[in-house]
TORMAR-60702 format. One line per 10 residues: their letters; for each residue x, y, z of N, C-alpha, C. Coordinates in nm, 4 decimals. Example, Ala and Ser with C-alpha at 12.3 -4.5 7.8 and 13.67 -1.06 7.14 Angstrom:
2
AS) 1.3190 -0.5690 0.7800 1.2300 -0.4500 0.7800 1.3200 -0.3300 0.7800  1.2850 -0.2250 0.7080 1.3670 -0.1060 0.7140 1.2900 0.0030 0.7870
//
This chain:
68
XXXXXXXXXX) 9.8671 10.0130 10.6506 9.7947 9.9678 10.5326 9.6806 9.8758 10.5776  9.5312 9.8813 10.5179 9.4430 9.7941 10.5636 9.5008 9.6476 10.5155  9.4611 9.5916 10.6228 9.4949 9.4570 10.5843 9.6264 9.3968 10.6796  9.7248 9.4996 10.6930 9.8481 9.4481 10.7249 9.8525 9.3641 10.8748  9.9364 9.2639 10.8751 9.9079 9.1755 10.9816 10.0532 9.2306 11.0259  10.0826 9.2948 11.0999 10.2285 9.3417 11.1534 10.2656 9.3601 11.2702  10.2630 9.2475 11.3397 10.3515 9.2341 11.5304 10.4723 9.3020 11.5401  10.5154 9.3770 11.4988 10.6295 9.4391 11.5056 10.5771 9.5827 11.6273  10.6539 9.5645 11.7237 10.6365 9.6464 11.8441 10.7632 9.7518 11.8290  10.7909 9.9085 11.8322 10.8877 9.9497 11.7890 10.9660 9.9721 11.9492
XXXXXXXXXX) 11.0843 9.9547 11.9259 11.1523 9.9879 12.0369 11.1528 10.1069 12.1694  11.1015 10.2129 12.0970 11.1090 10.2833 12.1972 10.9336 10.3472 12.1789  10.8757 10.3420 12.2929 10.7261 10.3348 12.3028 10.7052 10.5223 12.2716  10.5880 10.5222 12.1704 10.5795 10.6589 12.0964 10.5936 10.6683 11.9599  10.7142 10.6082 11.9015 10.7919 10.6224 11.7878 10.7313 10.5569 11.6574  10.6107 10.4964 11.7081 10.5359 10.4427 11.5772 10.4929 10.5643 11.4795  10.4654 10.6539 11.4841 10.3871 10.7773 11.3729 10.5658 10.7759 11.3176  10.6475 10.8123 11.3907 10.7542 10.8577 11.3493 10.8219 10.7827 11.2081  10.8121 10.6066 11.2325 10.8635 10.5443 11.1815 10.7738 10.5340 11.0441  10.6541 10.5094 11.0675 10.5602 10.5302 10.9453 10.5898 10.6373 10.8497
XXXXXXXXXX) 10.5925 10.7341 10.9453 10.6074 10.8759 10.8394 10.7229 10.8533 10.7780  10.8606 10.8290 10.8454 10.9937 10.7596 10.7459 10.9689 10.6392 10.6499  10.9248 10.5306 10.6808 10.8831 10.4364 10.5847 10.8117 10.5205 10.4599  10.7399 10.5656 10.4437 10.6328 10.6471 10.3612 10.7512 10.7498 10.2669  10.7975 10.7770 10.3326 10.9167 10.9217 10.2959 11.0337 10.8728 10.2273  11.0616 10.7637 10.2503 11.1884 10.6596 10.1735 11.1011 10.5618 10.0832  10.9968 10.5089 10.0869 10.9041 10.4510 9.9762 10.8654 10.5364 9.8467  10.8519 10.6892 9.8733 10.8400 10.8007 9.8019 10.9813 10.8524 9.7165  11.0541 10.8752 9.7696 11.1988 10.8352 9.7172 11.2303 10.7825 9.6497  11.1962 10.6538 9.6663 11.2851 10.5325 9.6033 11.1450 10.5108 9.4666
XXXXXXXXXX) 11.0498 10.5729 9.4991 10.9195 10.5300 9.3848 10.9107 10.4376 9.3480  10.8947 10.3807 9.5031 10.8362 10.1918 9.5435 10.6710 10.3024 9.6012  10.6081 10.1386 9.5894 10.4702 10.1397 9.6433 10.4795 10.0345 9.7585  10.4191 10.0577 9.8785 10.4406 9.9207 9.9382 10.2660 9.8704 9.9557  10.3233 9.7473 9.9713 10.1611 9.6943 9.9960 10.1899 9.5106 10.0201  10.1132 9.4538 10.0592 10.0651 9.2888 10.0805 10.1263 9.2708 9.9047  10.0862 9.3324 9.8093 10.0822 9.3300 9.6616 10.1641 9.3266 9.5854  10.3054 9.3502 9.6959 10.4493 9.3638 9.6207 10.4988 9.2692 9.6776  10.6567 9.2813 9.6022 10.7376 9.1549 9.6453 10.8016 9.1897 9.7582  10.8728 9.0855 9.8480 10.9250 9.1265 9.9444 11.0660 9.1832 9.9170
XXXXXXXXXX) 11.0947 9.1551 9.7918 11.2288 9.2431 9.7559 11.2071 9.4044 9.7747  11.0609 9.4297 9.7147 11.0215 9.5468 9.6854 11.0281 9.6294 9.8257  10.9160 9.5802 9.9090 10.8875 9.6618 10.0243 11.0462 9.6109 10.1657  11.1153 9.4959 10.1184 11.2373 9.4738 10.1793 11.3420 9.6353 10.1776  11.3349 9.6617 10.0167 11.4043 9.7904 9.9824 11.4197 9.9033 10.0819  11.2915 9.8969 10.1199 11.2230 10.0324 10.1922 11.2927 10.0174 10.3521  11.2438 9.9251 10.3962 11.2950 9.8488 10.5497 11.4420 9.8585 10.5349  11.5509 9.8414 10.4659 11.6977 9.8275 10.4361 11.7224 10.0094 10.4479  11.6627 10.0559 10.3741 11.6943 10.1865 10.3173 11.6589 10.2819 10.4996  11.5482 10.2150 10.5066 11.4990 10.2684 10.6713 11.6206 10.2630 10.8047
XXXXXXXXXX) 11.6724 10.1508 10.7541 11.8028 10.0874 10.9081 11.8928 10.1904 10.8333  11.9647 10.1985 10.6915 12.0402 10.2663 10.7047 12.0555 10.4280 10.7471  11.9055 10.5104 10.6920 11.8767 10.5955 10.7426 11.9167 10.6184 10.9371  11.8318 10.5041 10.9409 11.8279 10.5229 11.1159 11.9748 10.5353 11.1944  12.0975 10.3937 11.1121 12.2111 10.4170 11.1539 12.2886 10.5601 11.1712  12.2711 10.6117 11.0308 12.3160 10.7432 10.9956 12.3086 10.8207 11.0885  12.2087 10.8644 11.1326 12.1703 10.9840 11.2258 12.2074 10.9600 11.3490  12.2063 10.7671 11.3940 12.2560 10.7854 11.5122 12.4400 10.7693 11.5150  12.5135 10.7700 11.4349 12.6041 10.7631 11.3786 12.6833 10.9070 11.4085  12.5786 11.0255 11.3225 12.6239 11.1836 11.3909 12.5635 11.2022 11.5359
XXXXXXXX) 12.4657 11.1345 11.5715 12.4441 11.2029 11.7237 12.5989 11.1472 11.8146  12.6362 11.0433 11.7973 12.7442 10.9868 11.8829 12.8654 11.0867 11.7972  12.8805 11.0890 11.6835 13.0164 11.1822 11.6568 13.0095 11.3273 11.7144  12.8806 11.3975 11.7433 12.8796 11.5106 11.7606 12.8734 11.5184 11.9578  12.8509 11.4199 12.0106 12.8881 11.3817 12.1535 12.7330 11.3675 12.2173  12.6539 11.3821 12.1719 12.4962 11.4021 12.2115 12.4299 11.2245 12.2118  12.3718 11.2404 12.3559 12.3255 11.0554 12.3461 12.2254 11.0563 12.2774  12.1915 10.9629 12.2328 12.1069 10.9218 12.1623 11.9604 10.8683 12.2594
//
């Protein structure tokens, strides 16, 4: 978003488009808007909804025996 002041470095180097495109895709979902313009409850939603997503999947990669 223009404007955004965001030091957040993602863990594994590459994975920034990835994570955007999920943020965007669960903001769409949930029919939140994010922006500087909302509350942090609002765009918090999105970030919460994002970890649980992320747990999930790595959740079946370890049940199904595949590393992550």
């Amino acid at each position: 978003m223009p404007g955004e002041r965001n030091s957040n470095q993602p863990a594994v180097q590459g994975a920034r488009n990835g994570l955007e495109q999920l943020k965007y895709e669960i903001a769409n979902e949930l029919g939140a808007t994010l922006g500087g313009d909302r509350t942090s409850r609002e765009n918090g939603t999105v970030g919460g909804y994002m970890t649980k997503r992320m747990v999930q999947f790595a959740e079946q990669q370890l049940k199904s025996g595949q590393r992550i």
